[in-house]
BALOZA-147856 format. One line per field, with one value per atom (N, C-alpha, C): residue number from 1; residue in three letters; atom name; x negated, z, y negated. Coordinates in steps of 0.02 Angstrom, whole numbers, padded with zeros to 5 digits. Layout:
// residues N
num <- (NUM, ...)
residuo <- (ALA, ...)
atomo <- (CA, ...)
u <- (X, ...)
w <- (Z, ...)
v <- (Y, ...)
// end
This chain:
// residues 118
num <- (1, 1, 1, 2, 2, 2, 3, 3, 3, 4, 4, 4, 5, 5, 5, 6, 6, 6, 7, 7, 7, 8, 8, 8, 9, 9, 9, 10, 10, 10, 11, 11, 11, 12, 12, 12, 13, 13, 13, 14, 14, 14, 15, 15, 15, 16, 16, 16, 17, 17, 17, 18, 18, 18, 19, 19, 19, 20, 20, 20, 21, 21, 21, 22, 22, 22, 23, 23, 23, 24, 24, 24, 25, 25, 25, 26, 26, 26, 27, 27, 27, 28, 28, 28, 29, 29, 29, 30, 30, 30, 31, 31, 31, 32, 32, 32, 33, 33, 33, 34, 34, 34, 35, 35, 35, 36, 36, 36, 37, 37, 37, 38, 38, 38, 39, 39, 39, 40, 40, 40, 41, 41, 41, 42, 42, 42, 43, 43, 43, 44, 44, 44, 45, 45, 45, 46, 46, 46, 47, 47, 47, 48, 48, 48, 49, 49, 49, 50, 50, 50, 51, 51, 51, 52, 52, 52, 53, 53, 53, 54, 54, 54, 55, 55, 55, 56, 56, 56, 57, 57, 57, 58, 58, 58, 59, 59, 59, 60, 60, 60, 61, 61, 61, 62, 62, 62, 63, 63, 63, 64, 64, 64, 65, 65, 65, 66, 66, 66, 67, 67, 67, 68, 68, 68, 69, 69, 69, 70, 70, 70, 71, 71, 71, 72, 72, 72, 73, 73, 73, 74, 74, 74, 75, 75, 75, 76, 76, 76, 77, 77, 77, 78, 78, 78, 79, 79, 79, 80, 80, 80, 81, 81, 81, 82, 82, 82, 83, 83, 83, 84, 84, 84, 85, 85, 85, 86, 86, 86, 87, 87, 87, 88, 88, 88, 89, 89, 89, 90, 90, 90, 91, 91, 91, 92, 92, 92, 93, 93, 93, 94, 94, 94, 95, 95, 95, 96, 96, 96, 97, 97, 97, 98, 98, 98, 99, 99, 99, 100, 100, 100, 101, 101, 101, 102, 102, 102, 103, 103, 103, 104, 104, 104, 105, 105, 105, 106, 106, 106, 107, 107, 107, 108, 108, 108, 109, 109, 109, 110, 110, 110, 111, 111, 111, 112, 112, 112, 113, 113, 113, 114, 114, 114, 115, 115, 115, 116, 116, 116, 117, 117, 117, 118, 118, 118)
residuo <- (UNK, UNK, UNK, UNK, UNK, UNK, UNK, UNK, UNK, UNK, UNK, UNK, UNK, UNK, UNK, UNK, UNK, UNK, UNK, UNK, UNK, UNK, UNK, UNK, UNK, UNK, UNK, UNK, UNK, UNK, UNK, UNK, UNK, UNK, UNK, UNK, UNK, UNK, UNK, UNK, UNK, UNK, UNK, UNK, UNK, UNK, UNK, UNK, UNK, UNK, UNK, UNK, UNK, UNK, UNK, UNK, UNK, UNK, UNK, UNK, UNK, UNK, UNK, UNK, UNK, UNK, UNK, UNK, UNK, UNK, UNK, UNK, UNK, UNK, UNK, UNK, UNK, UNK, UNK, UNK, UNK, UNK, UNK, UNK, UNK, UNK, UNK, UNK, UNK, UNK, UNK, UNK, UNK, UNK, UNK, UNK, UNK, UNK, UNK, UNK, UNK, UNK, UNK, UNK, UNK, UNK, UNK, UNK, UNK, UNK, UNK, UNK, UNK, UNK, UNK, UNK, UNK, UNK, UNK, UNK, UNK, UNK, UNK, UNK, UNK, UNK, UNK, UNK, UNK, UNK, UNK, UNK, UNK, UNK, UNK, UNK, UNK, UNK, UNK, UNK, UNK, UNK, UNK, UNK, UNK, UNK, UNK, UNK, UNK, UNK, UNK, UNK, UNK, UNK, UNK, UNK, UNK, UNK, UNK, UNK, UNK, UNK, UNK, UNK, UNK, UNK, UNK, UNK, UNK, UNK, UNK, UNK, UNK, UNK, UNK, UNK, UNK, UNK, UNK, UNK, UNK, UNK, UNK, UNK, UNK, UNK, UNK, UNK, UNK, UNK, UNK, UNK, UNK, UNK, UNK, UNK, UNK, UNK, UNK, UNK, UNK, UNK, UNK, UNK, UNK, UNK, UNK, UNK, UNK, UNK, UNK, UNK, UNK, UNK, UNK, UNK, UNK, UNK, UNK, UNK, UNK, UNK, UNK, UNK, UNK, UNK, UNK, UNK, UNK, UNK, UNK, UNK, UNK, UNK, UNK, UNK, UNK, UNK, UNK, UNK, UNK, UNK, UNK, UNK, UNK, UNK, UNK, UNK, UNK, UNK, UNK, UNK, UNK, UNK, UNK, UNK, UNK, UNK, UNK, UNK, UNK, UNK, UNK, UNK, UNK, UNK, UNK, UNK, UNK, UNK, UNK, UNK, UNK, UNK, UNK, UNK, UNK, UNK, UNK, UNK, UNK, UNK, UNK, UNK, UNK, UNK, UNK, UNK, UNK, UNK, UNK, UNK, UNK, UNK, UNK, UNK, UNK, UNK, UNK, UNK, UNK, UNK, UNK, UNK, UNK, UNK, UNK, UNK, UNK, UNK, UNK, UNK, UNK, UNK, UNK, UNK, UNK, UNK, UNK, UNK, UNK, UNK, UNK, UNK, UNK, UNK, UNK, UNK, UNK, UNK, UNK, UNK, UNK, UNK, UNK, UNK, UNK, UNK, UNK, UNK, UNK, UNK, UNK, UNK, UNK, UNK, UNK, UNK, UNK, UNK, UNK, UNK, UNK, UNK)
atomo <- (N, CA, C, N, CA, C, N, CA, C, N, CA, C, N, CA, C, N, CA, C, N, CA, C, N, CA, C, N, CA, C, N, CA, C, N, CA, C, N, CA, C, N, CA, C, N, CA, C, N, CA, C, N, CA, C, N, CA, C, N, CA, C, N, CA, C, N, CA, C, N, CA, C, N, CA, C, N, CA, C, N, CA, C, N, CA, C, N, CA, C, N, CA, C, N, CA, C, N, CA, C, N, CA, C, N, CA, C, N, CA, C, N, CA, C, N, CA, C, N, CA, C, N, CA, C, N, CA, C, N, CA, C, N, CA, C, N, CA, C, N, CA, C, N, CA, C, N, CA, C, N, CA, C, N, CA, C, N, CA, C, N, CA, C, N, CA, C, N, CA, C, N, CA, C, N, CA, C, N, CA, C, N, CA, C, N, CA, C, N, CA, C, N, CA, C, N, CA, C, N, CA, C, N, CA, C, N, CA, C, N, CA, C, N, CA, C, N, CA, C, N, CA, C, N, CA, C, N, CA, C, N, CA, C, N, CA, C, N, CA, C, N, CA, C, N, CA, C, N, CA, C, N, CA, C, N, CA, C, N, CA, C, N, CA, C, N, CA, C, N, CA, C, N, CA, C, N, CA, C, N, CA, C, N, CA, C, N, CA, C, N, CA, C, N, CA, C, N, CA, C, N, CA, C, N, CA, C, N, CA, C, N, CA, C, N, CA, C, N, CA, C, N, CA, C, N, CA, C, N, CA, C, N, CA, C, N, CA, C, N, CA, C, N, CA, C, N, CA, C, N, CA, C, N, CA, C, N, CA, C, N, CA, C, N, CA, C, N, CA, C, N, CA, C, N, CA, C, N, CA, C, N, CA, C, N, CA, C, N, CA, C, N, CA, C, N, CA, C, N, CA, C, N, CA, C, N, CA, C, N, CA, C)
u <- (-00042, 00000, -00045, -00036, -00063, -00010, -00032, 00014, -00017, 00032, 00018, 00018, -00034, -00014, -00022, 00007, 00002, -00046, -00112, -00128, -00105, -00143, -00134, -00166, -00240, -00235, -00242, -00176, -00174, -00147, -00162, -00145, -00207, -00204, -00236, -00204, -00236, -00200, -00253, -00216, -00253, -00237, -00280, -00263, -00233, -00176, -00172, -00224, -00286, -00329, -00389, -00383, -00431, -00368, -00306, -00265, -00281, -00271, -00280, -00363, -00422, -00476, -00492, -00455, -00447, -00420, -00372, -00317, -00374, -00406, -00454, -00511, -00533, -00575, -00541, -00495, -00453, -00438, -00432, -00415, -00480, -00541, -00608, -00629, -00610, -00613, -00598, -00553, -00510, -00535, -00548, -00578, -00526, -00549, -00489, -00472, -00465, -00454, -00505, -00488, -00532, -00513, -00489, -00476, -00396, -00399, -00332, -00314, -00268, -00222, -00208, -00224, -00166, -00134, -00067, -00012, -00024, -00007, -00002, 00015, 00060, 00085, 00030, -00005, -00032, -00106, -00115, -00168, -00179, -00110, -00113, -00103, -00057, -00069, -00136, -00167, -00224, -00284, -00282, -00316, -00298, -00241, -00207, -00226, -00210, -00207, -00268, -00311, -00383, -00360, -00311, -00295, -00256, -00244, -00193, -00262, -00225, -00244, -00250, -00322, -00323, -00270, -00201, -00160, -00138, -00119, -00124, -00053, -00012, 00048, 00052, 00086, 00089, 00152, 00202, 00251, 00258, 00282, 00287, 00359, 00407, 00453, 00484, 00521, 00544, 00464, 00424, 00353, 00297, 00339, 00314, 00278, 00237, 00213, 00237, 00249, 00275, 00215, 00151, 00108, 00113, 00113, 00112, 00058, 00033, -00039, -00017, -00059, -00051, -00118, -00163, -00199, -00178, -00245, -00285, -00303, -00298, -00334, -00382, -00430, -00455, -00421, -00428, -00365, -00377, -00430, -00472, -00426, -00401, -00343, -00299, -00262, -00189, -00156, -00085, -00064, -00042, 00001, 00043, -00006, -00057, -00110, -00163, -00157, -00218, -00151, -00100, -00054, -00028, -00029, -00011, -00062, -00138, -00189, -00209, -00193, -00178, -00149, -00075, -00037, -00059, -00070, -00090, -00136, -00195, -00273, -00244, -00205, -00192, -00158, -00108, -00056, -00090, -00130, -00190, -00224, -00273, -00331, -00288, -00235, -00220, -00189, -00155, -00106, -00163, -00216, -00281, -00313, -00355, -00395, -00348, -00285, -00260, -00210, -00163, -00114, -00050, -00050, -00001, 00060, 00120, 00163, 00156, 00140, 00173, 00232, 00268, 00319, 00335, 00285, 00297, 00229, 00203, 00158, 00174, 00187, 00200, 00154, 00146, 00083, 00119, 00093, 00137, 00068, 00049, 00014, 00020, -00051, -00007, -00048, -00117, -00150, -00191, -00214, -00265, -00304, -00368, -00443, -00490, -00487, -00534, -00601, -00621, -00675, -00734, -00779, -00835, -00889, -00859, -00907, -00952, -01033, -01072, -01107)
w <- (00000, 00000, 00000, -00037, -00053, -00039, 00009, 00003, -00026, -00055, -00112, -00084, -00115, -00123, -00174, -00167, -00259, -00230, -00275, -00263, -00334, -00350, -00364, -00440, -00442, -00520, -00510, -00488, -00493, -00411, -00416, -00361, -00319, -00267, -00193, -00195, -00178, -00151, -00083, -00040, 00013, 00040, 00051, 00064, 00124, 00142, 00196, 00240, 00223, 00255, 00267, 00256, 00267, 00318, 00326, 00371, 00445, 00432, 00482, 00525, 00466, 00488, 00534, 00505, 00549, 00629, 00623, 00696, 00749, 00718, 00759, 00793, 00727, 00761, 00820, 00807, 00849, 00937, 00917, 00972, 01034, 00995, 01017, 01056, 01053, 01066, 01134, 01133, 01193, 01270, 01326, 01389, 01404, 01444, 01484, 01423, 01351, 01338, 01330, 01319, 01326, 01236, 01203, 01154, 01130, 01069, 01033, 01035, 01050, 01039, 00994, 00964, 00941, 00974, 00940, 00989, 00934, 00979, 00928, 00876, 00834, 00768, 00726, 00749, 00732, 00723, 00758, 00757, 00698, 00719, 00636, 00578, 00572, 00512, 00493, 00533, 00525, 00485, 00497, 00468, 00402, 00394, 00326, 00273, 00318, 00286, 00303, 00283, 00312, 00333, 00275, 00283, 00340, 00383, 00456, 00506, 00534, 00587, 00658, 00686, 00747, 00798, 00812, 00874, 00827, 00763, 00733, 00683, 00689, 00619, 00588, 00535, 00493, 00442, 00455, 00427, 00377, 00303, 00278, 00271, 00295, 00275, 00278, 00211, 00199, 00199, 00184, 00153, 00242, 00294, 00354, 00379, 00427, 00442, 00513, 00534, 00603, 00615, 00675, 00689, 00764, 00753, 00809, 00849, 00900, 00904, 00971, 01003, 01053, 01095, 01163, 01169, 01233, 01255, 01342, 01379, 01443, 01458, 01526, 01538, 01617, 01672, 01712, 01771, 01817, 01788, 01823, 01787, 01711, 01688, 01707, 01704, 01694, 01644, 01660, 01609, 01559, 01592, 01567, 01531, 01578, 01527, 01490, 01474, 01436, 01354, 01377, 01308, 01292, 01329, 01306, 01254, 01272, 01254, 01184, 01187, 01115, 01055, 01099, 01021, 00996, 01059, 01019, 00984, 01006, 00972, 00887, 00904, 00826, 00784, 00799, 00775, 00733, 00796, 00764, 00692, 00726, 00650, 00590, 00618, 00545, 00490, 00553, 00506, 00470, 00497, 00460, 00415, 00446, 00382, 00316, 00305, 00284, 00235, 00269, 00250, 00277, 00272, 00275, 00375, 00338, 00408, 00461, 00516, 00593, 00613, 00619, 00650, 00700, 00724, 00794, 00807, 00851, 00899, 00923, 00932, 00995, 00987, 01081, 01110, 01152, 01137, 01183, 01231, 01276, 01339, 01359, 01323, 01314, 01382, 01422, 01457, 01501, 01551, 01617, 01622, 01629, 01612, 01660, 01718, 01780, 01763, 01777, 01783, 01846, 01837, 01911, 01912, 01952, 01967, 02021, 01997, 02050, 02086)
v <- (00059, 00000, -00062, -00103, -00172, -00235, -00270, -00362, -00408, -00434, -00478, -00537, -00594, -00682, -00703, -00744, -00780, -00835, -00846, -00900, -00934, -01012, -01050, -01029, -00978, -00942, -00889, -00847, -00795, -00749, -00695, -00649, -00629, -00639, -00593, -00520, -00482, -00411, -00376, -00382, -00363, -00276, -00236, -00151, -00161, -00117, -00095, -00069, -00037, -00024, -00084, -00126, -00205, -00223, -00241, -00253, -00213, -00147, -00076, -00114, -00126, -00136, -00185, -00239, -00324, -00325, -00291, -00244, -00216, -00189, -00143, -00177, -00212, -00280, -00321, -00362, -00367, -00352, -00278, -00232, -00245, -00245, -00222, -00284, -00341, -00401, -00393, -00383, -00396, -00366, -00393, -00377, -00328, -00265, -00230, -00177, -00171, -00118, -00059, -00003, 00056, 00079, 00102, 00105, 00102, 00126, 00135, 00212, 00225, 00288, 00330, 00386, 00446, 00492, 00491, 00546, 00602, 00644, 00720, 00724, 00710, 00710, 00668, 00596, 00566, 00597, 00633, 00685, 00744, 00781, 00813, 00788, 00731, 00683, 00666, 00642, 00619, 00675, 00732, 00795, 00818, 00810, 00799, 00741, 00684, 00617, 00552, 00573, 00536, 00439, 00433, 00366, 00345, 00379, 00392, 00338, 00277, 00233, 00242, 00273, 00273, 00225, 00251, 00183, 00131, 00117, 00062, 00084, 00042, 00054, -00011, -00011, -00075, -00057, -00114, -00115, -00193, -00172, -00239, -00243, -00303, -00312, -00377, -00401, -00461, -00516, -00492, -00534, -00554, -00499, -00511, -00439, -00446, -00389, -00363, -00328, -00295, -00229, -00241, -00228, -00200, -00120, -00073, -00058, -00069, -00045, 00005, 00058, 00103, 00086, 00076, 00070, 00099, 00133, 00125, 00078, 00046, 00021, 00040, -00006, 00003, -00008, 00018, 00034, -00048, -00093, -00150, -00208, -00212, -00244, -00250, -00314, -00346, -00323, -00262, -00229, -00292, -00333, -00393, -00440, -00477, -00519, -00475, -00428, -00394, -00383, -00372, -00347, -00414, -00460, -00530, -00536, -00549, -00572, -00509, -00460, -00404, -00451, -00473, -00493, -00573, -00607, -00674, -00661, -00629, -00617, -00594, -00547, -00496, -00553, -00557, -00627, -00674, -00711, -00777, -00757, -00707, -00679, -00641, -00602, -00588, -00638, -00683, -00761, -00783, -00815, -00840, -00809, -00749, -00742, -00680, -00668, -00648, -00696, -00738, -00776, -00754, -00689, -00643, -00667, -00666, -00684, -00643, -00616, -00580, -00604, -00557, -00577, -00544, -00501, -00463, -00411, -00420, -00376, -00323, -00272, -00227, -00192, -00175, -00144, -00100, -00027, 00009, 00031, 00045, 00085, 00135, 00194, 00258, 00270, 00258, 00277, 00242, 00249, 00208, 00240, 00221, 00237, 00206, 00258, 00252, 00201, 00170, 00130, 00155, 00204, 00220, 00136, 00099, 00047, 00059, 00062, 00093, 00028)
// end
């Protein structure tokens, strides 16, 4: 899947997988998370389907994107300000260096991830 812009001579086409890539960057940014998620199905998809997104979905609709992400975090995070700070972060960089609309974040929290501070 490819999203389109029209520029001024001509067309942009950006991959779904440069989108998937930006997300992840994104993700990695962020203080307090541990990684991104696969659930089981997403797992065997993924063995099948190499193009399958570690924790990451992407929906285009009506010229907007609706951006799923699944993550862990450290048990030392703010569930609330760490998934706040997910969607603005994602929101911001993909509006910019993409063009492309967000029109919604969701961060689901599949897991908590002991931190041994010695």
């Amino acid at each position: 899947m490819e999203f389109q812009q029209l520029l001024p001579y001509g067309s942009l086409y950006i991959t779904k997988v440069t989108v998937h890539d930006l997300v992840q960057m994104c993700i990695s940014e962020i203080d307090g998370v541990a990684k991104t998620i696969l659930n089981f199905s997403e797992k065997v998809t993924s063995v099948i389907d190499r193009r399958t997104y570690k924790g990451v979905g992407i929906e285009h609709e009506q010229g907007t994107l609706s951006i799923n992400v699944k993550v862990a975090l450290y048990h030392t995070a703010s569930i609330f300000a760490t998934c706040y700070k997910i969607q603005e972060h994602i929101k911001a960089e993909i509006e910019k260096l993409t063009g492309l609309e967000v029109k919604e974040v969701n961060v689901k929290v599949e897991q908590i991830i002991k931190v041994h501070l010695d």
